[in-house]
C-alpha positions as a Python dict, from the first residue, in 0.01 Angstrom:
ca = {
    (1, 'X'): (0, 0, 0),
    (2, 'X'): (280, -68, -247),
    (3, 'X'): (628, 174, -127),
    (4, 'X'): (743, 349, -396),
    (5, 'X'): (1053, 249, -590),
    (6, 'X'): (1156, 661, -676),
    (7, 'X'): (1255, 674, -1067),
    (8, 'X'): (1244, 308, -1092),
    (9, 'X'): (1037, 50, -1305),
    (10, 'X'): (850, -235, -1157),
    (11, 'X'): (783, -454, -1417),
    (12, 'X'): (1026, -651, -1657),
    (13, 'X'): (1069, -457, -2006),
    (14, 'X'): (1079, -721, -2301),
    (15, 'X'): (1363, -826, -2523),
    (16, 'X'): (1281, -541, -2781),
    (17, 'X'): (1258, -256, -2480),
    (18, 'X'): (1620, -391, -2379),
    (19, 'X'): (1737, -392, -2747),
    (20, 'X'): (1652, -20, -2803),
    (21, 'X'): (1811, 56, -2454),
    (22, 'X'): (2136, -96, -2585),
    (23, 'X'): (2095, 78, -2912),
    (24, 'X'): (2405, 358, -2913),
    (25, 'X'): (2471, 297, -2559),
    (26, 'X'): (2846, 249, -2639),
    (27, 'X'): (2803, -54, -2398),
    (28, 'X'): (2794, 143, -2135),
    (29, 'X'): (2516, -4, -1859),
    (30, 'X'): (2459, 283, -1657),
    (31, 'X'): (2358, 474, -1926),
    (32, 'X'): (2119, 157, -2064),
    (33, 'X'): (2005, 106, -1677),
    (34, 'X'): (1902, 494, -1715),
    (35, 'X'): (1701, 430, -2018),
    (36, 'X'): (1522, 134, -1884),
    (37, 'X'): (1494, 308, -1558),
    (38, 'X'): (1632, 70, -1336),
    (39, 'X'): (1991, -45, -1132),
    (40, 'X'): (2320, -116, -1302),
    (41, 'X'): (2284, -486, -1176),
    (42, 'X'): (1877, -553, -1272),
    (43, 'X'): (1989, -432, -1659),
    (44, 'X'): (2265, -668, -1639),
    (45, 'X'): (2059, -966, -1485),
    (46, 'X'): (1807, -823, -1802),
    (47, 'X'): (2052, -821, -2046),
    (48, 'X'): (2217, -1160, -1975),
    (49, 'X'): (1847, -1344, -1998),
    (50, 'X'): (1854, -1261, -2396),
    (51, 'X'): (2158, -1391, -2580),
    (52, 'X'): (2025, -1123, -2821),
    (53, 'X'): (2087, -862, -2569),
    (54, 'X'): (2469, -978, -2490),
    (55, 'X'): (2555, -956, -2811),
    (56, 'X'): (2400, -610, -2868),
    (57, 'X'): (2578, -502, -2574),
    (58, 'X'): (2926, -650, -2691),
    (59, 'X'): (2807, -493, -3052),
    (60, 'X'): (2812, -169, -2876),
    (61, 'X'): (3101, -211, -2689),
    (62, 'X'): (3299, -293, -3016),
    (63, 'X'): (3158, 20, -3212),
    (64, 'X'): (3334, 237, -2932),
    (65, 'X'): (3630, 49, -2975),
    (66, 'X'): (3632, 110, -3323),
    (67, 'X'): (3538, 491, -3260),
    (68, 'X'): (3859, 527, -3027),
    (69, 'X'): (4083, 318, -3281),
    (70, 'X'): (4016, 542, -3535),
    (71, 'X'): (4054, 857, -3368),
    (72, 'X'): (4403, 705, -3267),
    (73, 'X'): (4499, 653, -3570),
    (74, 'X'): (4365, 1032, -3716),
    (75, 'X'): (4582, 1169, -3439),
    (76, 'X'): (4933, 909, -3520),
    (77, 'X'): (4855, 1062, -3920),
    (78, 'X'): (4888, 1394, -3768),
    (79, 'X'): (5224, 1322, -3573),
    (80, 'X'): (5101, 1327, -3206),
    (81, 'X'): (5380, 1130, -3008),
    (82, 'X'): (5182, 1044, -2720),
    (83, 'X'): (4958, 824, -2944),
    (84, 'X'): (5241, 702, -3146),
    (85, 'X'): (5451, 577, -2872),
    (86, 'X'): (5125, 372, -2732),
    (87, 'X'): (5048, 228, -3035),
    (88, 'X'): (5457, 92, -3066),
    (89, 'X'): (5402, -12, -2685),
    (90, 'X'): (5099, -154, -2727),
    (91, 'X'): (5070, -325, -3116),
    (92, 'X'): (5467, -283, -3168),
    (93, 'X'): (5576, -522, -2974),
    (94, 'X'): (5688, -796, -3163),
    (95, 'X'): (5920, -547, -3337),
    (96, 'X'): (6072, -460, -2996),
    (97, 'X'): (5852, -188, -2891),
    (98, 'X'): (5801, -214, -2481),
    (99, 'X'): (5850, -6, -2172),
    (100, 'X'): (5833, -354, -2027),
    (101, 'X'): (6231, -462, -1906),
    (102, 'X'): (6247, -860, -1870),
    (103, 'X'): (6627, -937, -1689),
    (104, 'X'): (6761, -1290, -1722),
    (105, 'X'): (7111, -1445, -1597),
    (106, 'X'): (7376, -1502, -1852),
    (107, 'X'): (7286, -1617, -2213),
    (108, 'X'): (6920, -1598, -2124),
    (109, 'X'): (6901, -1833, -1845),
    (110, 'X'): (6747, -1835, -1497),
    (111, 'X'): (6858, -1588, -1278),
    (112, 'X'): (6958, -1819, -975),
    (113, 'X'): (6932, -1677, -574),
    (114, 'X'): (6968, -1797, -229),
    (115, 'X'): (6724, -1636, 43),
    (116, 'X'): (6822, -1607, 396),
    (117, 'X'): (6535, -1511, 677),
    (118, 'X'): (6716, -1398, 976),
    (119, 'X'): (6484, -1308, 1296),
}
């Protein structure tokens, strides 16, 4: 007698089954692996067979992307200084933008040191 698998398939869906799965997933496996009824890592192993598939996936991934760029930028129109100052700390900072620090010795040079390891 076969043992049961719970909510899980048992056979292989084809490339158009995996396709739909993908279709607004917003890349997110666990909610494809849901749809097709299986694991997180068998809808990977599915999706990685079909170059199709990977690129639907990375389609998907991008369209969220784009979903959470935009809504950044609605909330920057509307003057919301959280989301300004990580779009300066993120895209700004050629123009100087950073909560990064960098420290160098004089005139930009190597900051020289001598390490002594007493026991």
């Amino acid at each position: 007698m076969k043992k049961s698998r719970g909510n899980y398939r048992t056979r292989r869906p084809n490339k158009k089954t995996i396709l739909a799965a993908i279709l607004n997933s917003g890349g997110i496996v666990s909610a494809i692996a849901e749809r097709l009824q299986c694991s997180w890592g068998t809808t990977k192993i599915w999706i990685n067979q079909y170059e199709e598939c990977k690129t639907a996936l990375q389609d998907e991934t991008e369209k969220l992307l784009d979903i959470g760029e935009s809504a950044l930028v609605k909330n920057i129109k509307a003057g919301d200084e959280r989301a300004i100052e990580f779009l300066l700390s993120t895209k700004g900072k050629h123009r100087g933008f950073t909560t990064r620090q960098e420290v160098t010795g004089i005139e930009g040079k190597k900051i020289e040191f001598e390490l002594t390891i007493r026991k």
